[in-house]
BAFI-3210 file (N, C-alpha, C; in Angstrom, 3 decimals, decimal comma, padded with zeros to 6 digits):
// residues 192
n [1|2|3|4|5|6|7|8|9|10|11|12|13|14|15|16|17|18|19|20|21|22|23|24|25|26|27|28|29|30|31|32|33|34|35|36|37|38|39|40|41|42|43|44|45|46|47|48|49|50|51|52|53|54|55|56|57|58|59|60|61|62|63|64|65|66|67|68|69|70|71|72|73|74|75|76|77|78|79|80|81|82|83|84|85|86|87|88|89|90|91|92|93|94|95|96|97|98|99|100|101|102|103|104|105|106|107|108|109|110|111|112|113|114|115|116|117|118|119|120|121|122|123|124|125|126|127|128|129|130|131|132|133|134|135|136|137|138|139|140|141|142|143|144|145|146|147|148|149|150|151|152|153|154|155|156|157|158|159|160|161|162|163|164|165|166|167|168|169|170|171|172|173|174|175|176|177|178|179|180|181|182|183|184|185|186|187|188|189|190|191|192]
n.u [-047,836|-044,953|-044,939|-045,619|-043,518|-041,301|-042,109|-042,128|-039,099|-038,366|-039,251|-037,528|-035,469|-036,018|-037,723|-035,159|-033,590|-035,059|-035,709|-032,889|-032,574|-034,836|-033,236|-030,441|-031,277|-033,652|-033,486|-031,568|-031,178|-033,510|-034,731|-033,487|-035,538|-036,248|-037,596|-039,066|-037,195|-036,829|-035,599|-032,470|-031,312|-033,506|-032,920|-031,387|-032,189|-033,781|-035,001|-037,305|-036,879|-038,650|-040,457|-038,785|-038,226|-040,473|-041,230|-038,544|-039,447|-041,780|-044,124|-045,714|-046,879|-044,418|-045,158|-044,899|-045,498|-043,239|-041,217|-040,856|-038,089|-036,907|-037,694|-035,514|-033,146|-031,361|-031,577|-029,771|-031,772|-034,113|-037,774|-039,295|-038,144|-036,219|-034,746|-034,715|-032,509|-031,036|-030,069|-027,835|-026,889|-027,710|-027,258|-024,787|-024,406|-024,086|-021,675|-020,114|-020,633|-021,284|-022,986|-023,905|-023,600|-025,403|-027,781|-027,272|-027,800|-029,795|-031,693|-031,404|-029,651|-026,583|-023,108|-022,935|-024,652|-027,265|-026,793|-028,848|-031,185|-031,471|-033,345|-035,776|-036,496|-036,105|-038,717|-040,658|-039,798|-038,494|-039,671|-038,381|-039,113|-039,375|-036,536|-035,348|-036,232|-035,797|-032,689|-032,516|-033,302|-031,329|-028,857|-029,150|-029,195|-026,543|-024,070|-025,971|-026,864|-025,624|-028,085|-027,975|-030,681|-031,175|-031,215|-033,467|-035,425|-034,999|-035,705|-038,254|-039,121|-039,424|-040,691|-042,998|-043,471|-043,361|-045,945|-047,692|-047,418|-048,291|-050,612|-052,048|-051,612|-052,941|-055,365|-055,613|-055,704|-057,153|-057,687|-055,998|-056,094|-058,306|-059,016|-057,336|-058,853|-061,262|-060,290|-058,737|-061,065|-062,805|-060,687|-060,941|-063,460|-063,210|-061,808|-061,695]
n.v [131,556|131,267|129,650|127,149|126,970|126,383|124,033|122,621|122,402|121,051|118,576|117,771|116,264|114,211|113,016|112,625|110,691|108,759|108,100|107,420|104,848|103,554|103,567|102,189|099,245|099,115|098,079|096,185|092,791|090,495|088,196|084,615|082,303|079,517|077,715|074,455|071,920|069,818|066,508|066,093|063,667|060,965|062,362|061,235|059,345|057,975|059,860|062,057|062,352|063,843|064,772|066,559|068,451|069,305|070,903|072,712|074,275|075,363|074,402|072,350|073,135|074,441|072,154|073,375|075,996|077,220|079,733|078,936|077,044|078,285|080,844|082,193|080,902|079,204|076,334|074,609|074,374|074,957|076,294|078,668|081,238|080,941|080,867|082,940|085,568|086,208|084,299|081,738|080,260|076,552|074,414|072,737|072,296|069,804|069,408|071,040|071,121|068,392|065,187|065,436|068,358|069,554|068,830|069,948|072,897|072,323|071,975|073,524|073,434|072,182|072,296|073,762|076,577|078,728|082,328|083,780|082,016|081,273|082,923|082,823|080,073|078,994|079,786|078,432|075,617|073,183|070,077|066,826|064,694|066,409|067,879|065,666|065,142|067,527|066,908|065,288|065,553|068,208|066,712|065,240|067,200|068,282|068,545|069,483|071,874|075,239|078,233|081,209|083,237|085,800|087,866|086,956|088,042|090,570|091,273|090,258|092,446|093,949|094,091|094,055|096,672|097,946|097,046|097,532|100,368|101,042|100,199|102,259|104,286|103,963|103,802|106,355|107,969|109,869|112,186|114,138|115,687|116,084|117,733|119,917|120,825|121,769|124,110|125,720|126,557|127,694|130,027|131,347|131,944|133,983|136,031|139,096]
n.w [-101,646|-101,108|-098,788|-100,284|-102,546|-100,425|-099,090|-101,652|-101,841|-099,250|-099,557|-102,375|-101,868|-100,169|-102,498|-104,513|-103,164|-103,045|-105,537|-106,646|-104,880|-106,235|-108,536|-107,941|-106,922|-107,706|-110,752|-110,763|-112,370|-113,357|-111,791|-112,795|-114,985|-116,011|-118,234|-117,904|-119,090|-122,320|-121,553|-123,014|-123,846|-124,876|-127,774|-129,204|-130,824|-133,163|-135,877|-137,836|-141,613|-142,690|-141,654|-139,901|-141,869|-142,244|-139,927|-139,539|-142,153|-141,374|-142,132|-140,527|-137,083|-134,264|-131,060|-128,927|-129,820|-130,468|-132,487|-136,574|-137,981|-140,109|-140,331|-138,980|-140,259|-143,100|-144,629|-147,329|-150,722|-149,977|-149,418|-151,265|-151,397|-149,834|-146,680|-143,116|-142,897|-140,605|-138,938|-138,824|-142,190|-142,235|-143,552|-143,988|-141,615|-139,609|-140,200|-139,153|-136,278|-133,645|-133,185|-129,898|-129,604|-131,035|-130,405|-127,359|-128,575|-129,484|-127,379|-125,365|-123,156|-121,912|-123,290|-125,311|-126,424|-128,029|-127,834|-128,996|-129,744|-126,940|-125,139|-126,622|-127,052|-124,619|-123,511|-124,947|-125,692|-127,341|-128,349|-127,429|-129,850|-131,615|-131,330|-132,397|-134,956|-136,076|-136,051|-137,350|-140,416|-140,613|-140,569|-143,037|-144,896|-145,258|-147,606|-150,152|-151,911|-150,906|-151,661|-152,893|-152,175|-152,222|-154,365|-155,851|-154,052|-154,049|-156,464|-156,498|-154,754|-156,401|-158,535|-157,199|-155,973|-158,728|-159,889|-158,360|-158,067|-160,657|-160,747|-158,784|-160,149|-162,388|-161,390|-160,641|-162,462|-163,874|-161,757|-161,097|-163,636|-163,430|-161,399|-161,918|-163,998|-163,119|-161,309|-163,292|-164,919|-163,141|-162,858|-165,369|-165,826|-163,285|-164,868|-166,766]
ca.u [-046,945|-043,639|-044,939|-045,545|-042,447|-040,721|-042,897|-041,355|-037,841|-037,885|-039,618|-036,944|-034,465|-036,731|-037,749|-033,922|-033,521|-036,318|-035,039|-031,461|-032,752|-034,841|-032,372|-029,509|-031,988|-035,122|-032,975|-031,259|-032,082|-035,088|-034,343|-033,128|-036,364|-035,644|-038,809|-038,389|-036,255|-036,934|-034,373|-031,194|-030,690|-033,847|-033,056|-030,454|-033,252|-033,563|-035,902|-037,637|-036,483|-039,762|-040,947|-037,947|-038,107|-042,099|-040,689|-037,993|-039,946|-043,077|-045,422|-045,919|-046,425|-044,023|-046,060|-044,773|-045,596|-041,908|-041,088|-040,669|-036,449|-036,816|-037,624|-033,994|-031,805|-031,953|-030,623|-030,202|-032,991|-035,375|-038,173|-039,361|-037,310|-034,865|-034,946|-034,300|-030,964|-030,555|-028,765|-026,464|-026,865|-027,536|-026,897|-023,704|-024,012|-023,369|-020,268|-019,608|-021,058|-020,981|-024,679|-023,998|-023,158|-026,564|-028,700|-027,673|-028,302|-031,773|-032,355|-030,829|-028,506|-025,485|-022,384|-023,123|-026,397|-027,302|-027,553|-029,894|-032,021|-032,304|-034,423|-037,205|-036,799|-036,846|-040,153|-041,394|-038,632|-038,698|-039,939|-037,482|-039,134|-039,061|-035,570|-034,810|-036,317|-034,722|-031,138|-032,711|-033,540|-029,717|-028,026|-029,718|-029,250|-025,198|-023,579|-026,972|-026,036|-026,487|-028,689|-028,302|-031,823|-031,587|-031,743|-035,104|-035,986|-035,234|-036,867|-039,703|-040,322|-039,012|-041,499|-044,307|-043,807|-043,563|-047,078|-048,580|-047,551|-049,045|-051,937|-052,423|-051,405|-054,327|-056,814|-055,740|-055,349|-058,166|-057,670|-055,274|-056,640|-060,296|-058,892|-056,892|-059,754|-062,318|-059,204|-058,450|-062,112|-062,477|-059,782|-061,218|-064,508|-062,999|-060,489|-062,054]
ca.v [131,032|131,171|128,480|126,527|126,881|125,999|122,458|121,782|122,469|120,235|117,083|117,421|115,559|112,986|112,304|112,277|109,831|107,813|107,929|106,647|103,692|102,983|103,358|101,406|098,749|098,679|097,925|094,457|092,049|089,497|086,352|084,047|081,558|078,661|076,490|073,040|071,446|068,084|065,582|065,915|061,788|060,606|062,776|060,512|058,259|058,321|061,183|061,527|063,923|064,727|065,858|068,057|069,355|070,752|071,980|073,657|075,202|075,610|074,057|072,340|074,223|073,453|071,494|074,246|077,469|078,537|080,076|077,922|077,826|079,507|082,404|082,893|080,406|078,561|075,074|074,353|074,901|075,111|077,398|079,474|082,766|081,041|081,294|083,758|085,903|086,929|083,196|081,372|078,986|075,766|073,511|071,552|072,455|068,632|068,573|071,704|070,561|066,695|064,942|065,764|069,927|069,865|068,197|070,873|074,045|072,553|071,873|075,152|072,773|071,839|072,927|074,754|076,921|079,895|083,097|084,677|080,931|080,758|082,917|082,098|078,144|078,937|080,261|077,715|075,276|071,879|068,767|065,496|064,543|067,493|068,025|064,642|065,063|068,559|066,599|064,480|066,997|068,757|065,638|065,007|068,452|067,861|068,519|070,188|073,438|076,603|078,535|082,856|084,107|087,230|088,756|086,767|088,754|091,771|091,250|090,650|093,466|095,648|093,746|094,181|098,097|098,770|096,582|099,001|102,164|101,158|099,713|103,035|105,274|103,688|104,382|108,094|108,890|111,588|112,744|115,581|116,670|116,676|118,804|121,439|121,337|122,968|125,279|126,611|127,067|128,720|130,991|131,644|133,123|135,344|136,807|140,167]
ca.w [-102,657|-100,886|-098,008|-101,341|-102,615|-099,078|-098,972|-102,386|-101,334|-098,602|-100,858|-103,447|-101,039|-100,179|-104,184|-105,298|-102,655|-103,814|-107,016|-106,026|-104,641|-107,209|-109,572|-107,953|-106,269|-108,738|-111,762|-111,050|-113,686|-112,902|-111,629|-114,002|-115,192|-116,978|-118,221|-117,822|-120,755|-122,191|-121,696|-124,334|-123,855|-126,020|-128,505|-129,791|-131,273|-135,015|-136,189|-139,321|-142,162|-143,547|-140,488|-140,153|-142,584|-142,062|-138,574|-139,737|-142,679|-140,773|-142,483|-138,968|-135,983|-133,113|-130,093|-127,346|-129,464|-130,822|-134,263|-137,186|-137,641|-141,323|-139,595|-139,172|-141,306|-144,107|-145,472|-149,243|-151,484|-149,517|-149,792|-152,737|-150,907|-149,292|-145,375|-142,819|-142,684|-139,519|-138,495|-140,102|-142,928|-141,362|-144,781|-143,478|-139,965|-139,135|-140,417|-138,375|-134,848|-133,429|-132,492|-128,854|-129,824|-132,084|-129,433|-126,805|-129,315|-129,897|-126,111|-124,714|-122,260|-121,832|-122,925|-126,690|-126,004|-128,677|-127,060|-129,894|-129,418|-125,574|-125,007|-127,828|-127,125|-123,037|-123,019|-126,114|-125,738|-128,938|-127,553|-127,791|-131,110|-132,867|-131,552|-133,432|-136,483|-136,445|-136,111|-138,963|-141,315|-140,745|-141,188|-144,459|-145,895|-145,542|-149,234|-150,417|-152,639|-150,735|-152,199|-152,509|-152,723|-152,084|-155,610|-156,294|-152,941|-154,360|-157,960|-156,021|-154,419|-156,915|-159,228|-156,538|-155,893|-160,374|-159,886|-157,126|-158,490|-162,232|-160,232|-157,865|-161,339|-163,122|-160,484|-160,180|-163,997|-164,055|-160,742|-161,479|-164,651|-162,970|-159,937|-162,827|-164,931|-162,239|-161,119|-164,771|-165,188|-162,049|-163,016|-166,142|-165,182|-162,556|-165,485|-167,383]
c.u [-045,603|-044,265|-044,795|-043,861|-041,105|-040,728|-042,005|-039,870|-037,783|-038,537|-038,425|-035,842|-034,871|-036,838|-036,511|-033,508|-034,409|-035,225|-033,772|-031,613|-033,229|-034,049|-031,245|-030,308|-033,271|-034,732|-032,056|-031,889|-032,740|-034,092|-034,419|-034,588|-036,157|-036,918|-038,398|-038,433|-036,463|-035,353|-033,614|-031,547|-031,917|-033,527|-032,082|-031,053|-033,205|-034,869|-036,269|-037,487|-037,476|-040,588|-040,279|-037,923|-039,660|-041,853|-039,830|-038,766|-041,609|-043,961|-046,004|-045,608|-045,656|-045,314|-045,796|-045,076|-044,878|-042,094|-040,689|-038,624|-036,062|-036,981|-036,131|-032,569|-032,612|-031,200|-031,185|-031,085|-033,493|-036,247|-038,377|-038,479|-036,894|-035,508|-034,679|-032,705|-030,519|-029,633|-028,452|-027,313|-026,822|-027,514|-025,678|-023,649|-023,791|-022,240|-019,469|-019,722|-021,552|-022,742|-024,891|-024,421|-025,139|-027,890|-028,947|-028,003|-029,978|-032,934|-031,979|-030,575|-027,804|-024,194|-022,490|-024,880|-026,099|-027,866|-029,021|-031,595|-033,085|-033,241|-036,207|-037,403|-036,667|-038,300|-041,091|-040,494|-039,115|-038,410|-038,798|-037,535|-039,109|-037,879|-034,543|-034,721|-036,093|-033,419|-031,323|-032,646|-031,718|-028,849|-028,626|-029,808|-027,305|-024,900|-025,001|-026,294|-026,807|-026,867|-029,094|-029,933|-032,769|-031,619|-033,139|-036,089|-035,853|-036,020|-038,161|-040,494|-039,887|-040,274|-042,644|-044,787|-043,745|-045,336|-047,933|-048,792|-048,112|-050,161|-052,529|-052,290|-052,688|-055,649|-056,970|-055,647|-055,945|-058,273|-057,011|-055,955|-058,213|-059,812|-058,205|-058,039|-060,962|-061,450|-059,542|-059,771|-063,116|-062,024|-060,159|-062,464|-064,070|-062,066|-061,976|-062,390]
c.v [130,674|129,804|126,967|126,294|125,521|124,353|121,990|121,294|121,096|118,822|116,789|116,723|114,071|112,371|112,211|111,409|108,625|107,399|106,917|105,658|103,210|102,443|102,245|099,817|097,909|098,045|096,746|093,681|091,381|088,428|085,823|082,927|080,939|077,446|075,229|072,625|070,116|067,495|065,044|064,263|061,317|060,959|062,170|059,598|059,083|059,081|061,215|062,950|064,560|065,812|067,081|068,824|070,184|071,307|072,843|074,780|076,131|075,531|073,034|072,766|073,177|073,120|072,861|075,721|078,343|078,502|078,716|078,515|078,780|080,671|083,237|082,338|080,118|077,507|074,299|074,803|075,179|076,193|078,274|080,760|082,509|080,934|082,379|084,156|086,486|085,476|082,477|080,257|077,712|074,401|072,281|071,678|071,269|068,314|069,930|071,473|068,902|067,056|065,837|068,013|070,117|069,822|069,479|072,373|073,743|072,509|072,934|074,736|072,464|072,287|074,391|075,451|078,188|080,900|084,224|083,581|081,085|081,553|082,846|080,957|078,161|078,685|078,850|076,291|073,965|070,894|067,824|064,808|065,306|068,137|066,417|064,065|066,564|068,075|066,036|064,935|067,352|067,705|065,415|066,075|068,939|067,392|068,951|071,347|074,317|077,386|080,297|083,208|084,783|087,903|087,873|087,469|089,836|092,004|090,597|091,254|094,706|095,454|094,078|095,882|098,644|098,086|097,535|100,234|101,831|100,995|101,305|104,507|104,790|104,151|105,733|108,599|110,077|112,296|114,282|116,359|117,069|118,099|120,170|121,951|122,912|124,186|126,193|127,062|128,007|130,178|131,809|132,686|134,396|136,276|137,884|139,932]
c.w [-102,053|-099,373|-099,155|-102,053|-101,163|-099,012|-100,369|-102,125|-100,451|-098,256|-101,541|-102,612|-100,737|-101,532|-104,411|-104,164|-102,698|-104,712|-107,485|-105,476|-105,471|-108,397|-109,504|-107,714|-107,163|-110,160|-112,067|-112,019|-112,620|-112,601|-113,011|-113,925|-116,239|-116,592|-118,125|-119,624|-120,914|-122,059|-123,154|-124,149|-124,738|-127,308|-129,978|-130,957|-132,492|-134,855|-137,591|-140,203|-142,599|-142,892|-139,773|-140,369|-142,617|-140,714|-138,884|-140,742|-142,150|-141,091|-141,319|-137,766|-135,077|-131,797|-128,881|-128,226|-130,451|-132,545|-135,347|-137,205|-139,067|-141,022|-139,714|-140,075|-142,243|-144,295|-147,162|-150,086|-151,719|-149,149|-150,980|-152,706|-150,460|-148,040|-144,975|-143,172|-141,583|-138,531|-139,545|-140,834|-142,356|-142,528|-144,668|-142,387|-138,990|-139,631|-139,837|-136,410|-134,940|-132,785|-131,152|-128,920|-130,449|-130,824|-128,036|-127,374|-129,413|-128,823|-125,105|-123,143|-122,707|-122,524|-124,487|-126,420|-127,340|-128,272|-127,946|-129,313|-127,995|-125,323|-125,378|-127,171|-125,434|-122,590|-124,051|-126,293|-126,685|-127,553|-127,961|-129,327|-131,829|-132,623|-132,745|-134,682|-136,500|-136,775|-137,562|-140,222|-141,566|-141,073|-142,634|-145,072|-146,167|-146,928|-150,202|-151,016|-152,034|-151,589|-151,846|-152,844|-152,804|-153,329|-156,217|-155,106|-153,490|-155,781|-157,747|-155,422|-155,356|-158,204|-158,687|-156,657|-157,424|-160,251|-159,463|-156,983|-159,984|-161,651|-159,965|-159,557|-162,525|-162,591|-160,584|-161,470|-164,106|-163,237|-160,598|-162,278|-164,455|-161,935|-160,883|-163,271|-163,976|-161,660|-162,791|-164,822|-164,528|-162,161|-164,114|-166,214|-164,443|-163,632|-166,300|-168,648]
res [x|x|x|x|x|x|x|x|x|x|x|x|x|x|x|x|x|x|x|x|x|x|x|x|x|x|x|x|x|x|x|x|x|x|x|x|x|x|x|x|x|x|x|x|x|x|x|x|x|x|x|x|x|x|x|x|x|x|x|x|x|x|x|x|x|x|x|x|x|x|x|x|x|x|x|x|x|x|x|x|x|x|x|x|x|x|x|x|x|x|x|x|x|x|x|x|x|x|x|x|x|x|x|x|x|x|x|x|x|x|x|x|x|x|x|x|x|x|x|x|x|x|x|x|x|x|x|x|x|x|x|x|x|x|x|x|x|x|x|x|x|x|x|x|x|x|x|x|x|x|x|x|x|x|x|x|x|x|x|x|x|x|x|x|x|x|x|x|x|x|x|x|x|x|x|x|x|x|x|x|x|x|x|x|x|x|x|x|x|x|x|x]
***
């Protein structure tokens, strides 16, 4: 036991030197990888809003893969629940950012990039036309009435879970009074 011992002892110098390299050494970030990006410069080309607008809502998939953009915003109306809320309202966002500004957010170059975006639209990145009928879409939803709707989000699941517990309270109605009944009657026999 004590040669055992000994052998560990003079490991644990070696492993916490391991360790310490790994740690300072093994833990650099990754190389930076950056898929190839279509070219911002067609994107200038007129774009069509209808088709926009089924990319942004996702009733057409994008061609490379990536999320639909309701996922995380929303503009105007649109939608029976609204869009995501985890990015911003994108309802006048052309009269907050110029063609050029829009073009690089949707191509994750040049000088406006979104750091929540890049890396989703890196790996999946929007082709030239569906960055142009994205611009299309946003320009044509400029002066649109935003639209809160988050309390039809919540009166629908507060509507869903009174549904699911009457549902799940219907199924189990006799369940209790079956499981007392054979108790009490149980109890009853064994009494004097």
């Amino acid at each position: 036991m004590k040669h055992l011992k000994v052998k560990i002892k003079a490991e644990t110098p070696l492993l916490s030197a391991a360790l310490l390299a790994l740690f300072l050494f093994g833990c650099s970030p990754a190389p930076e990888r950056k898929a190839a990006q279509p070219d911002p410069a067609p994107v200038a080309a007129e774009g069509h809003i209808e088709n926009g607008r089924d990319l942004f809502m996702g009733y057409v998939h994008l061609q490379n893969g990536g999320p639909p953009c309701m996922g995380c915003h929303s503009v105007g109306d649109n939608g029976l629940l609204g869009g995501g809320a985890m990015g911003p309202n994108l309802t006048d966002v052309s009269t907050r950012l110029n063609q050029a500004e829009l073009v690089s957010v949707l191509s994750n170059s040049g000088p406006k990039i979104s750091p929540v975006m890049e890396p989703i639209y890196t790996e999946h990145p929007l082709t030239a036309s569906e960055q142009a009928d994205l611009i299309a879409f946003l320009n044509a939803s400029v002066g649109q009435v935003e639209v809160d709707k988050e309390p039809m989000v919540v009166a629908v699941s507060l509507v869903g879970f009174v549904a699911i517990a009457a549902f799940l309270g219907f199924i189990y109605r006799n369940r209790l009074r079956s499981v007392r009944g054979a108790l009490v009657k149980t109890a009853e026999k064994e009494l004097p």
